[in-house]
C-alpha positions in Angstrom: 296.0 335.3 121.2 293.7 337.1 123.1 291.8 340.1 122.7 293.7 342.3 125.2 296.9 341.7 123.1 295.4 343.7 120.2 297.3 346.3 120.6 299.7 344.5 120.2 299.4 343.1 116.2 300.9 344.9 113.3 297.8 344.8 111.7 296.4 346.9 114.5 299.3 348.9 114.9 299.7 349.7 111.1 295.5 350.7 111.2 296.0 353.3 114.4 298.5 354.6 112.8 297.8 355.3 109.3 294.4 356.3 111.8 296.6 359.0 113.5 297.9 360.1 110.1 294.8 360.7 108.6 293.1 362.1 111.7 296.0 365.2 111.7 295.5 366.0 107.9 291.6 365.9 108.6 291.9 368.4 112.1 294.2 370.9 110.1 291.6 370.6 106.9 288.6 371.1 109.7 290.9 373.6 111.7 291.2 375.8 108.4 288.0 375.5 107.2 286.6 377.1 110.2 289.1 379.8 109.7 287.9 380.4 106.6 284.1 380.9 107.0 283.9 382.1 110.0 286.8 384.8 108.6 284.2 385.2 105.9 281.5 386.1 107.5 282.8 388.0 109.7 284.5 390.1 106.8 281.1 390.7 105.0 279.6 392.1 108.4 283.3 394.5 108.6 282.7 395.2 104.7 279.1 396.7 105.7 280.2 398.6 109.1 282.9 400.3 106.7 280.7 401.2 104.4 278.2 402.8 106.5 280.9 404.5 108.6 281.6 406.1 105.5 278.5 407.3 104.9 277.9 408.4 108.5 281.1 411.0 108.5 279.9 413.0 105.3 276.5 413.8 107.3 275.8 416.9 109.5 274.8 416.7 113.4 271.2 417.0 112.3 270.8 414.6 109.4 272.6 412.1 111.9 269.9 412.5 114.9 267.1 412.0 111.9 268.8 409.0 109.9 269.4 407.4 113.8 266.2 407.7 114.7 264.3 407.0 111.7 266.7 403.6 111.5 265.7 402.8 115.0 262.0 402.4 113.9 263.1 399.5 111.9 264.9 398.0 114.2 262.7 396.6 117.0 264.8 393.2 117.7 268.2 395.3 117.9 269.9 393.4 114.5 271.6 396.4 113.4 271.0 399.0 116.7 272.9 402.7 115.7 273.2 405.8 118.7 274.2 408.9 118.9 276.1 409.9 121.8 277.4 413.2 123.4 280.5 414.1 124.7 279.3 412.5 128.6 278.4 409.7 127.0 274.4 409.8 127.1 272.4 408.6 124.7 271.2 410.8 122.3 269.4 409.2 119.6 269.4 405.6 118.1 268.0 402.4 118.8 271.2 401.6 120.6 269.8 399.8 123.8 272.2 402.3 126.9 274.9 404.4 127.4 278.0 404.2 125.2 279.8 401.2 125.9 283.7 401.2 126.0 285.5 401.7 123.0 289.1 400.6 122.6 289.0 403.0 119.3 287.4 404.9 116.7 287.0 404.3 113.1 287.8 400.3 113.0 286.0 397.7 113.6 285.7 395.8 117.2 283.5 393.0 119.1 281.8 394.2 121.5 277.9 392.5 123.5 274.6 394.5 123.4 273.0 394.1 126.6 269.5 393.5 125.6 266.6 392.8 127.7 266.5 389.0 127.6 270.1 388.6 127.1 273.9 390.1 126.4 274.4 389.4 122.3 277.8 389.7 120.6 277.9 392.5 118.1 280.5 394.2 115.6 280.8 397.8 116.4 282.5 400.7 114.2 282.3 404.3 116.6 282.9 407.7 115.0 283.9 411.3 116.5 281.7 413.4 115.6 283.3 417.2 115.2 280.7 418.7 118.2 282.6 416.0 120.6 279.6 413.7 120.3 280.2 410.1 119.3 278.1 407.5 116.6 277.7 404.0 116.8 276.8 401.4 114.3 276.7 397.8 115.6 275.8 394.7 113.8 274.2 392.3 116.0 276.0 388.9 115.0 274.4 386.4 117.4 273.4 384.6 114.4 276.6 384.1 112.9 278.1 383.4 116.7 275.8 380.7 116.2 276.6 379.5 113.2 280.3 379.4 114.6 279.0 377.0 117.1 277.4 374.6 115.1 280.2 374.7 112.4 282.9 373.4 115.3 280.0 371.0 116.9 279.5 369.8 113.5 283.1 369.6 112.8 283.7 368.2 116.6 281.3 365.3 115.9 283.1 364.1 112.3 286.3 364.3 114.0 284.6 361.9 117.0 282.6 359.8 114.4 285.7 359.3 112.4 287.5 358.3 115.7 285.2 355.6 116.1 284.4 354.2 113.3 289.1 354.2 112.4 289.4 352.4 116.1 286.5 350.1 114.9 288.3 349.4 111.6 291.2 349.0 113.5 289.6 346.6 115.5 287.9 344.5 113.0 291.5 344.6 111.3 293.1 343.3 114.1 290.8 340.6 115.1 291.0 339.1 111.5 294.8 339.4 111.5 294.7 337.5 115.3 292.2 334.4 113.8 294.9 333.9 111.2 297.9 333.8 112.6 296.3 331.8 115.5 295.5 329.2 113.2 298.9 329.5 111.4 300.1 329.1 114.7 298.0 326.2 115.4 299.3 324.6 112.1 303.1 325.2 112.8 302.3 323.4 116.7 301.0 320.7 114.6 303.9 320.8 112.1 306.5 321.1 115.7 304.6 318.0 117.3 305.3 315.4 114.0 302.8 316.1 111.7 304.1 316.6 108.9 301.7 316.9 106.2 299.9 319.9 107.8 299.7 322.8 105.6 299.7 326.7 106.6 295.5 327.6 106.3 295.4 330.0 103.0 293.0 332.6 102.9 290.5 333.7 100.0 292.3 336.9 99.9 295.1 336.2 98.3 297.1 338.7 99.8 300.6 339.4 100.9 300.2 336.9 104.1 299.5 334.4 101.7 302.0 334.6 99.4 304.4 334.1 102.6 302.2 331.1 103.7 302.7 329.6 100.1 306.0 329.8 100.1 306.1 328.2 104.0 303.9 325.2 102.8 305.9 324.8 99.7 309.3 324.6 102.1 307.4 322.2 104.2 306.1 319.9 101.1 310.2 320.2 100.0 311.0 319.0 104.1 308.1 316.2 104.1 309.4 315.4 100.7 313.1 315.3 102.1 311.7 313.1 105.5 310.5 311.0 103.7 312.9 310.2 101.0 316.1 310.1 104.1 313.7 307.1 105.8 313.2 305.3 102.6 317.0 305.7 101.9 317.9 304.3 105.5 314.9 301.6 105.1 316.5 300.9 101.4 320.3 300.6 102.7 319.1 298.5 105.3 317.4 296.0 102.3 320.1 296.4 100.3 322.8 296.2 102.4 321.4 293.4 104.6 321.8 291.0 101.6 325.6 291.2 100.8 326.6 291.9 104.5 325.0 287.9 105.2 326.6 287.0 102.0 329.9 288.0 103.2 329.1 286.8 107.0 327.9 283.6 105.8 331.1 283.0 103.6 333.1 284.0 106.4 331.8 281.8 108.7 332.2 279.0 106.7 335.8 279.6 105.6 336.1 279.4 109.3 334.7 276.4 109.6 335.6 274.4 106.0 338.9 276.0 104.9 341.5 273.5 105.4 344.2 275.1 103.1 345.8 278.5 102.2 343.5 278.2 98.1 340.7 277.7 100.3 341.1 281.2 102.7 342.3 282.8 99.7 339.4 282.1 97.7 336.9 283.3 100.9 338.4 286.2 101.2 338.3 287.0 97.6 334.4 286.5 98.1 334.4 288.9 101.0 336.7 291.6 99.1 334.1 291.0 96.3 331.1 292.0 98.4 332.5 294.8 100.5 333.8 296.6 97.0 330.2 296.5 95.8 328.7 297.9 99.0 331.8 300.2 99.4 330.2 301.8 95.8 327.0 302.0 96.9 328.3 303.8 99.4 330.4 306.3 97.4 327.7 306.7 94.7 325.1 307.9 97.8 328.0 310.7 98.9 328.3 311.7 95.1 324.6 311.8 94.6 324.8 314.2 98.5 327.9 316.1 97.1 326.1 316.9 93.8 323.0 317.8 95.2 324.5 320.5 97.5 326.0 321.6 94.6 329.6 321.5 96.1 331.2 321.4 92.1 329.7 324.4 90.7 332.8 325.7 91.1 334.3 323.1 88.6 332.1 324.2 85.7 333.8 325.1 82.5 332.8 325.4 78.9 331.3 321.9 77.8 330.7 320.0 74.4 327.7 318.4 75.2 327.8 316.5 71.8 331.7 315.6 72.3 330.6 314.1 76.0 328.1 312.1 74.1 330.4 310.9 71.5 332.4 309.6 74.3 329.7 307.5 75.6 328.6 306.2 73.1 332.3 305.1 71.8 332.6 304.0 75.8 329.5 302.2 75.4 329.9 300.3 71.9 331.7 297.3 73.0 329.4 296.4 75.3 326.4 296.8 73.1 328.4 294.5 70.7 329.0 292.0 73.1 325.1 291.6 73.9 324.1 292.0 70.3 322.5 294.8 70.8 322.4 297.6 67.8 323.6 300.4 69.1 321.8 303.5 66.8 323.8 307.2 67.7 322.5 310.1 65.6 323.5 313.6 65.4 324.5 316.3 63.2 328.6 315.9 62.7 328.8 320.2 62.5 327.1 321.1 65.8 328.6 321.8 68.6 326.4 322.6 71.6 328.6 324.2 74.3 327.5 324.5 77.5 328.7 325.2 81.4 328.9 322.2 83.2 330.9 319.8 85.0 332.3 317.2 82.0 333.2 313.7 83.8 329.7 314.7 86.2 328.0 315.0 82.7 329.7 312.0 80.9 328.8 309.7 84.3 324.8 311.0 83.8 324.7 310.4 80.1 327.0 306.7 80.6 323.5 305.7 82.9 321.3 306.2 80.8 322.7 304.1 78.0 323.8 301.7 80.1 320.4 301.0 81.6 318.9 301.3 77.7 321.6 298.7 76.8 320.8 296.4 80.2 317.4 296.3 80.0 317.5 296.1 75.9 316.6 292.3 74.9 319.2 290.1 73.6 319.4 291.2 70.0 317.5 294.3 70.8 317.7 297.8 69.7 319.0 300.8 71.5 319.0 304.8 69.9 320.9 307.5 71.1 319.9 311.2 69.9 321.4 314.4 70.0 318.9 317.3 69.2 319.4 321.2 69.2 316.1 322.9 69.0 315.1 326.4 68.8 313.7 326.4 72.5 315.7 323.6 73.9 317.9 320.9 73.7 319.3 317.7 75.0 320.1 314.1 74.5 317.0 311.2 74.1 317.9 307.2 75.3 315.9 304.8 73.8 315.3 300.8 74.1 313.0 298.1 73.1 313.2 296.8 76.9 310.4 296.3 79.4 310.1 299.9 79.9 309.4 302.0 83.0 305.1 302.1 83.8 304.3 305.6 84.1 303.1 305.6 87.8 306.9 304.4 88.7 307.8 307.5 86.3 308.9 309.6 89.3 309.7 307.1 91.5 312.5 305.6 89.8 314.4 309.0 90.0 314.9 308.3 94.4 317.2 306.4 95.8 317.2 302.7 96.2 314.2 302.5 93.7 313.8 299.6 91.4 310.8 299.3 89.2 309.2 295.1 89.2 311.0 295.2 85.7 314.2 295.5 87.6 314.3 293.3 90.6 316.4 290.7 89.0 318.9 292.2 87.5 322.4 293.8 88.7 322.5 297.2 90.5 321.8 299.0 93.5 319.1 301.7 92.1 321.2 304.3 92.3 321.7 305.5 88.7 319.1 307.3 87.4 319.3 309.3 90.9 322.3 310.3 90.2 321.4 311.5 86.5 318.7 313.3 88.2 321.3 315.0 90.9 323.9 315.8 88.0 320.7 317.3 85.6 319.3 319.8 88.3 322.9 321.1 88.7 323.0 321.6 85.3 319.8 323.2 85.2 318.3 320.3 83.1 315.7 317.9 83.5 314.8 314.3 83.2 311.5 313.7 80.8 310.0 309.9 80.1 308.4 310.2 76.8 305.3 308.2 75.8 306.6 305.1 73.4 304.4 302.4 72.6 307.3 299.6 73.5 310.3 299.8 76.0 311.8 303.1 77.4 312.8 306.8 76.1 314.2 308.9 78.2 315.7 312.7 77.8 317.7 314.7 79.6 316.5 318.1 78.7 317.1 321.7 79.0 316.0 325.4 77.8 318.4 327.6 75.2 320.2 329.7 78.0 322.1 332.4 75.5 324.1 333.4 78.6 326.0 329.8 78.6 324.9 328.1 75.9 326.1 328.2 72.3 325.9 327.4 69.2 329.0 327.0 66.8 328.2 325.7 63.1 
């Protein structure tokens, strides 16, 4: 952005402004307070004119001629000049320098200039009629205060100017900091538009509201770069996994083609094939219900739950398979709780049915596998335990995306799709998958915070 576009910023905008603001309140407050002393001042010289003129209309004709002439020796530099005029006009007496001057009336106060030898001065007059038709005049000579006057408004002029300046220069310095950042936040989001994707919104030291709008940005972009990367690694894991079976069933295929010589012979090839498409065809359909939970589509399926009674249901679904392997299959949970919560039951039942079924596939012939129901004070949820291989903790995290199979896992049956969609149906539910620390095999809890809005407790 360039300088000439200034003007043009909020930041700059939003400084003028509150500059404009502030620069009215300050010329009424400057305004008034010349009213105010220059009213002042000019009220103490009308105070002493009244006074005197009070004085001056209780004398006689003589004692006036004396007093004015006697004042006028005083007086050489005209500050407070009185006269004494007759009815024509001519001076009498005083140190009033010329004839009278024009009086718009008698007995107030009025501005008036003494013509003095280097110069016409402002004064403050108060005239009198005098009974014999002659006329007195007291004046104040107020260049001093007219002077005063003058520096108070150049005095107030120049703030007003000064605090022009130095708003327009804050303004200025406002702007230009507010231009730098969004120029490099618009350098960033070119970078971000042309592909690269791990560039981050500049931060600044400040911490102010600008940044708490860029942290929120870089945190949606993390969630995107997160999301990029996890749709390639899904495409680049369909296309491992997939590739597999689909030869499988092109290979078999060709070579019913070519070997079958009786009907046993097709039917048994295309048993094969039917075999192989229903197992991608459910990898597949567990990748839309992993999409469909994630976008939270069922939310409006959720109903009051027994999480213990879904769990009982599991592990009952579960038992004859654990049996089968030899595997002892430990449930343990208090028989008078029930933990009711609002959630989806079969989405639920399907998240908790993955997590002991992994526990009981990865559990060593005649191994051990623990199922445990626990209703805290803060929290509560259901922990999976085995005595397999276990899950290292850098593939902690990992194992929760799509597709992912720990080294422990290669070589044995699935697609890598479960524990994603545990993790799917658990944010949903407003829960959370934790890998606890064990010193052999794998513990794993599906976990969640007391919610006394939808969760209760029924002894």
């Amino acid at each position: 952005m360039r300088l000439t576009d200034l003007h043009r910023t909020t930041s700059f905008r939003l400084a003028t402004l509150f500059l404009a603001m502030f620069g009215v309140v300050s010329l009424l407050l400057f305004a008034y307070l010349y009213v105010e002393i220059t009213g002042f001042e000019m009220e103490r010289v009308d105070d002493w004119l009244l006074r005197e003129h009070a004085a001056l209309v209780r004398e006689g004709p003589d004692e006036l001629v004396a007093r004015f002439n006697h004042q006028s020796q005083f007086d050489p530099h005209h500050q407070r000049p009185f006269a004494l005029f007759d009815a024509q006009g001519k001076h009498v007496a005083g140190g009033f320098p010329g004839d009278r001057p024009a009086l718009p009336y008698f007995n107030r106060p009025f501005s008036t200039r003494l013509a003095l030898p280097e110069r016409n001065v402002p004064a403050r007059c108060i005239a009198a009629q005098i009974p014999d038709g002659r006329t007195a005049l007291l004046c104040q000579n107020i260049r001093e205060l007219d002077h005063f006057d003058e520096e108070l408004l150049h005095a107030l002029l120049s703030a007003g100017v000064l605090m022009l300046l130095t708003g327009l220069v804050g303004a200025a310095i406002v702007g230009v900091g507010a231009v730098r950042r969004l120029d490099a936040v618009t350098r960033s989001i070119e970078e971000i538009v042309a592909g690269n994707l791990s560039r981050r919104l500049p931060e600044h030291a400040k911490q102010d509201d600008i940044d708490r709008l860029v942290r929120v940005v870089n945190s949606m972009l993390e969630e995107i770069e997160r999301l990029m990367h996890e749709v390639k690694g899904v495409c680049d894991a369909i296309a491992h996994d997939l590739r597999t079976p689909l030869t499988r069933l092109l290979a078999g295929l060709e070579r019913a083609q070519r070997r079958a010589a009786s009907e046993q012979d097709y039917r048994v090839a295309t048993e094969v094939a039917i075999g192989e498409l229903g197992g991608i065809l459910r990898t597949f359909n567990a990748l839309l219900r992993i999409s469909e939970i994630e976008s939270n589509a069922r939310h409006g399926n959720f109903v009051t739950v027994d999480l213990a009674a879904v769990v009982d249901d599991v592990i009952e679904f579960y038992e004859p398979t654990a049996e089968e392997k030899d595997i002892a299959l430990d449930y343990q949970r208090t028989a008078r709780d029930t933990i009711e919560i609002q959630g989806d039951r079969n989405l639920l039942f399907e998240a908790l049915a993955n997590l002991v079924e992994n526990a009981i596939k990865f559990a060593p012939q005649g191994g051990h596998v623990s199922v445990q129901v626990f209703d805290g004070a803060a929290s509560f949820g259901v922990t999976v335990a085995d005595d397999g291989p276990g899950i290292a903790p850098e593939e902690r995290q990992a194992v929760l995306r799509r597709f992912y199979r720990s080294e422990a896992s290669r070589h044995t049956p699935g697609n890598g799709l479960g524990l994603s969609l545990t993790h799917a149906v658990a944010g949903m539910h407003g829960m959370s998958i934790r890998f606890n620390d064990v010193p052999t095999g794998c513990s794993v809890t599906l976990l969640t915070n007391a919610r006394p809005a939808i969760i209760r407790k029924v002894g």
